[in-house]
C-alpha positions in Angstrom: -22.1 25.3 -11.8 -23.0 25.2 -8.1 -23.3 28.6 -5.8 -22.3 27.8 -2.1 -22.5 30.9 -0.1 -19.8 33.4 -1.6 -18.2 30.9 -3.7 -19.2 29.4 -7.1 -18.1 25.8 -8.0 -17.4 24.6 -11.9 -17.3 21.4 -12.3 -13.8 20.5 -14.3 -14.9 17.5 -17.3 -11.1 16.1 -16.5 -9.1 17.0 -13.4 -5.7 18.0 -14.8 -2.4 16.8 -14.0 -1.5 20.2 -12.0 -4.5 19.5 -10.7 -4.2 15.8 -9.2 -0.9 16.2 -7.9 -1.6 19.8 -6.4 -4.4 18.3 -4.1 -2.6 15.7 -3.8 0.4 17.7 -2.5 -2.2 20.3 -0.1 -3.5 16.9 1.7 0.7 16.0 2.5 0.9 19.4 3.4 -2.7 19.7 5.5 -1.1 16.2 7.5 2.2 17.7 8.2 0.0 20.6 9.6 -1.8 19.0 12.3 1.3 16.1 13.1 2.8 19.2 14.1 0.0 20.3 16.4 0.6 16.6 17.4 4.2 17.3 18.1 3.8 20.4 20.0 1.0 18.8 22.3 3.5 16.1 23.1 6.0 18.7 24.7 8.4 18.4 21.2 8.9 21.4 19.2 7.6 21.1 15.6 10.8 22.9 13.7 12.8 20.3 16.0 11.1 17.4 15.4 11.1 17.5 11.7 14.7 19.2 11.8 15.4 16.1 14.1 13.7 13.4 11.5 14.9 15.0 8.1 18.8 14.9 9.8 18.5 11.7 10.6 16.7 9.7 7.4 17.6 11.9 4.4 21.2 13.4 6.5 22.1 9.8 6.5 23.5 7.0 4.6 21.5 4.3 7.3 18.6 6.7 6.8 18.7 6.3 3.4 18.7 2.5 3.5 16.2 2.4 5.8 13.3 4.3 3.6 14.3 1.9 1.0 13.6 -0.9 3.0 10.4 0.4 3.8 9.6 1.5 0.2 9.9 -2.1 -0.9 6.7 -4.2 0.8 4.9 -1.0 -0.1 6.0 -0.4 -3.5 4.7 -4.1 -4.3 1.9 -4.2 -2.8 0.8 -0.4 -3.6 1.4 -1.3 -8.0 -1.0 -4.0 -7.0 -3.7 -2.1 -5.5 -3.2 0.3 -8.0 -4.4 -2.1 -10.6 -7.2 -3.4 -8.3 -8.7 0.1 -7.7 -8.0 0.4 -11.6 -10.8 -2.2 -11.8 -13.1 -1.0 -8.8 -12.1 -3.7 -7.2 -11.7 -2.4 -3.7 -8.6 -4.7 -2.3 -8.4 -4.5 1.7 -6.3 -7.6 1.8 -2.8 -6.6 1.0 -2.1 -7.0 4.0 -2.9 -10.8 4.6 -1.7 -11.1 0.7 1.3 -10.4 2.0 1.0 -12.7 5.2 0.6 -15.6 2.5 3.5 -15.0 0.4 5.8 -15.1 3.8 3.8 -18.3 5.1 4.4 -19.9 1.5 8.5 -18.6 1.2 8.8 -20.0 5.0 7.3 -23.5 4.0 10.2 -23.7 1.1 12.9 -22.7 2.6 12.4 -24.9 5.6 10.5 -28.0 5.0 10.7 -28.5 0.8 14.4 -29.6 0.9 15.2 -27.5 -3.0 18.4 -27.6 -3.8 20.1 -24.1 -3.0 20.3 -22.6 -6.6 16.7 -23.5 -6.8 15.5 -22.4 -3.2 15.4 -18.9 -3.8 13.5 -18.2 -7.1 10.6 -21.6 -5.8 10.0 -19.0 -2.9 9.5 -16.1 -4.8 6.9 -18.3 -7.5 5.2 -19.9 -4.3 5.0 -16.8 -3.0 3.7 -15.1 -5.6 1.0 -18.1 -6.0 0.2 -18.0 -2.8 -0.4 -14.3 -2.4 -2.6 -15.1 -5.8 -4.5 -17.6 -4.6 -5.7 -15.7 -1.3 -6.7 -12.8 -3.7 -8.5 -15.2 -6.1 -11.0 -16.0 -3.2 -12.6 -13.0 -2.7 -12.7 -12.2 -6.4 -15.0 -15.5 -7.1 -17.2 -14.5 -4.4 -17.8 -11.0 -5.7 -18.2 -11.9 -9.1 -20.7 -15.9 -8.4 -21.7 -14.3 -5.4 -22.3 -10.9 -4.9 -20.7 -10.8 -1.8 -19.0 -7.2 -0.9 -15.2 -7.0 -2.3 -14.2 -4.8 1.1 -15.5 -7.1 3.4 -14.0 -10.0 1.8 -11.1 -8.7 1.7 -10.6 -7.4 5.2 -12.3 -10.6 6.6 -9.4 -12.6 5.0 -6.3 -10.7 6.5 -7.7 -12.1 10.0 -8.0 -15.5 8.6 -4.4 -15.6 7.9 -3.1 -13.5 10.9 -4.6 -16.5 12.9 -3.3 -19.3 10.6 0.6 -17.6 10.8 -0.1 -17.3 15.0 -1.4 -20.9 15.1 1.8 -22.0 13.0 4.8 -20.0 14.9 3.2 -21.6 18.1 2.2 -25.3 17.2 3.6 -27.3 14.2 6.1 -24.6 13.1 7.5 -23.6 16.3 10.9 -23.5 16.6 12.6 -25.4 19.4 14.8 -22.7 20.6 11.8 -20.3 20.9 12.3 -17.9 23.5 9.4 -14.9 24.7 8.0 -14.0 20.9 7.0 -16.7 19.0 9.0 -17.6 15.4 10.4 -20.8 13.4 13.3 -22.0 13.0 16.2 -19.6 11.1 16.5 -20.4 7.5 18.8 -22.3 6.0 21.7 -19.4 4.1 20.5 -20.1 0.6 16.9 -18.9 1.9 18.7 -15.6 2.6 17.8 -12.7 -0.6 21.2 -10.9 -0.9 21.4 -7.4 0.5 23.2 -4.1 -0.6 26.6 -3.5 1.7 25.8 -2.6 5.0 21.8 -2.4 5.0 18.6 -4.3 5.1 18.1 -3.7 1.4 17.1 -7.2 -0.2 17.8 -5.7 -3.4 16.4 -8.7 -5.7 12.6 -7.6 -4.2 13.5 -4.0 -5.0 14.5 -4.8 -8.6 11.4 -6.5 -8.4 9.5 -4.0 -7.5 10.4 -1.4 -9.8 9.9 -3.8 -13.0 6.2 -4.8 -11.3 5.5 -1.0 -11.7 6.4 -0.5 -15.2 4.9 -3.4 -16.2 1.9 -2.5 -14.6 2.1 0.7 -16.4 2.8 -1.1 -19.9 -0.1 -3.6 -19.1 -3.3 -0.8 -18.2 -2.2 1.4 -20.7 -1.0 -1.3 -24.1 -2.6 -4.4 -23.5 -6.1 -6.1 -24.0 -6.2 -6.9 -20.2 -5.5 -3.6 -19.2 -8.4 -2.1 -21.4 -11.0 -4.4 -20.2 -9.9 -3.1 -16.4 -10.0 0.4 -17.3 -13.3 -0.2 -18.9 -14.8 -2.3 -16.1 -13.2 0.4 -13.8 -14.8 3.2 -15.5 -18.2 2.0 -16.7 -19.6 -1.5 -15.3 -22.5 -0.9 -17.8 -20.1 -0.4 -21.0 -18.5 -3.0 -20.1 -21.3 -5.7 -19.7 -22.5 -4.0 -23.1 -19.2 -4.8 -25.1 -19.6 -8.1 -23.6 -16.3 -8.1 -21.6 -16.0 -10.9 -18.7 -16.3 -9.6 -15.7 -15.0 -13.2 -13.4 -12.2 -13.2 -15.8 -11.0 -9.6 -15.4 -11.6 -9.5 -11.6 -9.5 -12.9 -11.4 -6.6 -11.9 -13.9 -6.7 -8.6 -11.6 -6.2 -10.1 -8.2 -3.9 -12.6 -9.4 -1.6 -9.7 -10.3 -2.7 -7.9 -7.0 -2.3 -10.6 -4.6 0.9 -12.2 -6.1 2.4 -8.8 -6.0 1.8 -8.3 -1.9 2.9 -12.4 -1.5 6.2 -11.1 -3.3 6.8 -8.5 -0.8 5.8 -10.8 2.0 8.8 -13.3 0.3 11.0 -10.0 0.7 10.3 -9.6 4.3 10.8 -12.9 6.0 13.7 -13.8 3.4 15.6 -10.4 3.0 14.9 -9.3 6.5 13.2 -11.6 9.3 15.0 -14.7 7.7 12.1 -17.0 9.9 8.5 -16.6 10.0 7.4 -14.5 13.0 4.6 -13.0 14.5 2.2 -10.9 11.8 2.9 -7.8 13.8 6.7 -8.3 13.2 6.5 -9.5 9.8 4.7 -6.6 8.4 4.4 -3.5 10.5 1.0 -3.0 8.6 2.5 -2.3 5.2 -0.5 -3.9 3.3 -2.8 -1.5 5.1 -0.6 1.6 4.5 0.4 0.5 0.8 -3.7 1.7 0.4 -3.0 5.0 0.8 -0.2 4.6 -1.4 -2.5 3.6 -4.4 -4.7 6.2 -3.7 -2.3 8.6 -3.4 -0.6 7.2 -7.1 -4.0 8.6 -8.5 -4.4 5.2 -10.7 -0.7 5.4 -11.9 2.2 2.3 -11.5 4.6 4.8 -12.0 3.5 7.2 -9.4 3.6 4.2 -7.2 6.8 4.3 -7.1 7.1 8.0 -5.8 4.5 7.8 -2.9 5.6 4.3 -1.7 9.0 6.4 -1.2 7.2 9.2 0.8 5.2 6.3 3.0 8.8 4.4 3.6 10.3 8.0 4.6 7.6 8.0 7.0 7.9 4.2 8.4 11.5 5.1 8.6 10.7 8.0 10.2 8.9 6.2 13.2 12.2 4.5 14.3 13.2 8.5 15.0 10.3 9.5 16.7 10.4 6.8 19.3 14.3 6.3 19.5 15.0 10.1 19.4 12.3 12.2 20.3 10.9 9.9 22.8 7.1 9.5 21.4 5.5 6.1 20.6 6.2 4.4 17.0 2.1 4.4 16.4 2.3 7.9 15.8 3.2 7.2 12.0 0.0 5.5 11.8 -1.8 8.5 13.0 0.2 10.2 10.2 -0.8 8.0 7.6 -4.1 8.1 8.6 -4.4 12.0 8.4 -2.8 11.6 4.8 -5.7 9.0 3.9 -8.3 11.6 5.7 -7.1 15.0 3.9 -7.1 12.8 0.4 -10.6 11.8 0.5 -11.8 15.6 2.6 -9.7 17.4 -0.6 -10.7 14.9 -3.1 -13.7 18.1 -4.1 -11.0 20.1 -5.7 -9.9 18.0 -8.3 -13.4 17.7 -9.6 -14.7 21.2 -9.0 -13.0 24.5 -9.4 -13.3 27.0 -6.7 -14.0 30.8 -7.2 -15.4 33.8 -5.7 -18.9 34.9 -7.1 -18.8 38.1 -9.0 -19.7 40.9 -6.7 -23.4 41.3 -7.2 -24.1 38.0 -6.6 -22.2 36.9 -3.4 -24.3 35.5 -0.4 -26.2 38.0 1.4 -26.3 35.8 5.2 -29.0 33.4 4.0 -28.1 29.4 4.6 -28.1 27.0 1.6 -26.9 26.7 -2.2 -28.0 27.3 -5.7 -27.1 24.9 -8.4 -27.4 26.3 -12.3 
C-alpha cells in the first residue's frame, strides 16, 4: 500500500476485467475530451462536429462500408501485434510488414504470369511470406544478437518505404504514369472481390476475423501459445523450463509479419489494384494497428472490437476534411491522444485508488509514504 498526499494506493494482484476495459474506456473518453478542445480551437463546434461525423459514418450505409474498410488492414495487423506483445516482442514494423505483402501481391499479379484461378490465393501466400520474412529479420537479430526489437523494427519500415519509392519510379513504373508515381493496373483476376457497392474486399475481412480466433485458439490451447505467454510473462521461467527462445520469437513474427503482408495483399488488390506510393497504400495503418493491440489488452478477440473503433476513426477523417473543413492529420492527433491516455491511465488497472481515512489524510507536507 502506498500513501500519496490524501490518497492511498492498493496495489490489485490481477487487474480485473471491469477493470481493464473501464480504463481502457476513461482513456477513449479523456481523447474525445481534448479532440474536442481541438475542435473548438479550430472555430468548429464540438456537439457539431461529432453530431456531424456520427451522421455521416454510423447514419450511413457508405459510412458503414467505409469503417469496414478501414477495420480490415488494422484488424490483421493489430491480431498480429497482439501476439508479438504477447511475447514481449515489441513489433514497430507492421507498417513496412505490410509494405511487403503489397510489394510481393504486386510482383504476382503483374510479372508471374499465374493462371487466373491461381493468381489470387499465390498473392495472398506470397504475401503472407513476404510480410514473414521481413518480420523474421529482426527477430534473429534480437535473439543471435542482442540487437533492440524496437529499433529493428522501425529501422525496417524505412528500408521498405524506400525500396516500394525506388520501384513505382524505376523498374516498376508504369508507362502511363502521370504526377504520383504507381505501376501498371492489374490484370482483373488480381482484383479481391468486393461487397455491392463498397470498397469491402471481403475475402481479407473473412480473413481477418478467422486470423483473430485463431490467434485466440493458438495463445490460449496450444504448445506455441504457452511458450509465448511464458516468455511474455517471465524471460527467467522460461530459460529455466528450457523453452527456445530463437524459436518462439521466429514462430511469433512469422505469424506477426505474415498477418500485416496479408492486409497489405488486401490493400493494393481489394482497393489500389497497382502498387503506389507508401503514403497511399497505407495511410499509416501499421503504425495505428499499435494502439490497437494495446488497446485489445493481449486479447485476438478484442482485436476485433478496437480495430472497429480505430477504422470509425480513419473513416472519420474523410469527414473532418471533406465536411468540416479541418485537415485529415487530425485523426492522427486522435490516435495519438488515445495511445497517450492508455499508457498515462495505465496506473489504475494496477493500483486502486482511495481516500485515506480521515486521521491520516496529508497535512500540506510534499512526498509519499509506502507501507
Amino acid at each position: 500500500m502506498k500513501r500519496v498526499g490524501p490518497f492511498v494506493l492498493e496495489r490489485r494482484l490481477a487487474p480485473s476485467r471491469a477493470a481493464v476495459i473501464g480504463v481502457s474506456v476513461l482513456a477513449v473518453l479523456a481523447a474525445l475530451l481534448v479532440m474536442a478542445i481541438i475542435f473548438w480551437g479550430y472555430g468548429v463546434s464540438p456537439w457539431h462536429a461529432y453530431a456531424t461525423i456520427a451522421k455521416s459514418t454510423l447514419g450511413s450505409r457508405y459510412g458503414l462500408m467505409e469503417i469496414l474498410r478501414r477495420t480490415i488492414p488494422l484488424l490483421l495487423c493489430g491480431v498480429g501485434l497482439v501476439i508479438a506483445f504477447r511475447s514481449q516482442f515489441w513489433n514497430i514494423g507492421a507498417e513496412g510488414q505490410l509494405l511487403a505483402g503489397a510489394v510481393a501481391a504486386t510482383g504476382v499479379a503483374l510479372y508471374s504470369g499465374i493462371p487466373a484461378p491461381w493468381l489470387l490465393p499465390t498473392m495472398f501466400v506470397v504475401g503472407f511470406l513476404a510480410g514473414a520474412v521481413w518480420g523474421i529479420i529482426p527477430a534473429f537479430l534480437k535473439v543471435k544478437l542482442r540487437v533492440n526489437d524496437v529499433i529493428t523494427t522501425l529501422m525496417m519500415n524505412y528500408i521498405m518505404i524506400y525500396i516500394v519509392e525506388w520501384l513505382i519510379h524505376g523498374p516498376w513504373k508504369g508507362p502511363t504514369m502521370r504526377g504520383f508515381a504507381y505501376t501498371d493496373t492489374f490484370p482483373k483476376a488480381a482484383w479481391l472481390p468486393t461487397l455491392p457497392l463498397s470498397r469491402v474486399h471481403w475475402p481479407t475481412l473473412v480473413i481477418g476475423l478467422v486470423a483473430a480466433v485463431l490467434a485466440a485458439f493458438i495463445l490460449a490451447r496450444t504448445r506455441l501459445g504457452y511458450e509465448i505467454r511464458v516468455v511474455g510473462e517471465s524471460p527467467d521461467a522460461a530459460r529455466y523450463a528450457g523453452i527456445n527462445f530463437l524459436r518462439v520469437s521466429l514462430w511469433v513474427m512469422i505469424l506477426s509479419g505474415g498477418l500485416a503482408g496479408l492486409a497489405g495483399v488486401g490493400e493494393v488488390g481489394g482497393i489500389h489494384h497497382k502498387l503506389l506510393s507508401p503514403v497511399q497504400v497505407s495511410v499509416g495503418y501499421g503504425y495505428t494497428a499499435i494502439i490497437v493491440a494495446w488497446l485489445a489488452r493481449g486479447s485476438p478477440i478484442a482485436a476485433i472490437m478496437t480495430a472497429a473503433l480505430f477504422g470509425l476513426i480513419f473513416a472519420a477523417g474523410d469527414v473532418i476534411k471533406v465536411a468540416l473543413r479541418m485537415p485529415f492529420q487530425v485523426t492522427g492527433v486522435f490516435n495519438g491522444l488515445i495511445l497517450f491516455f492508455l499508457i498515462g491511465v495505465e496506473l489504475l488497472m494496477y493500483w486502486r485508488v482511495r481516500l485515506a481515512p480521515k486521521g491520516e489524510r496529508w497535512t500540506g507536507k510534499a512526498g509519499s509514504s509506502e507501507s
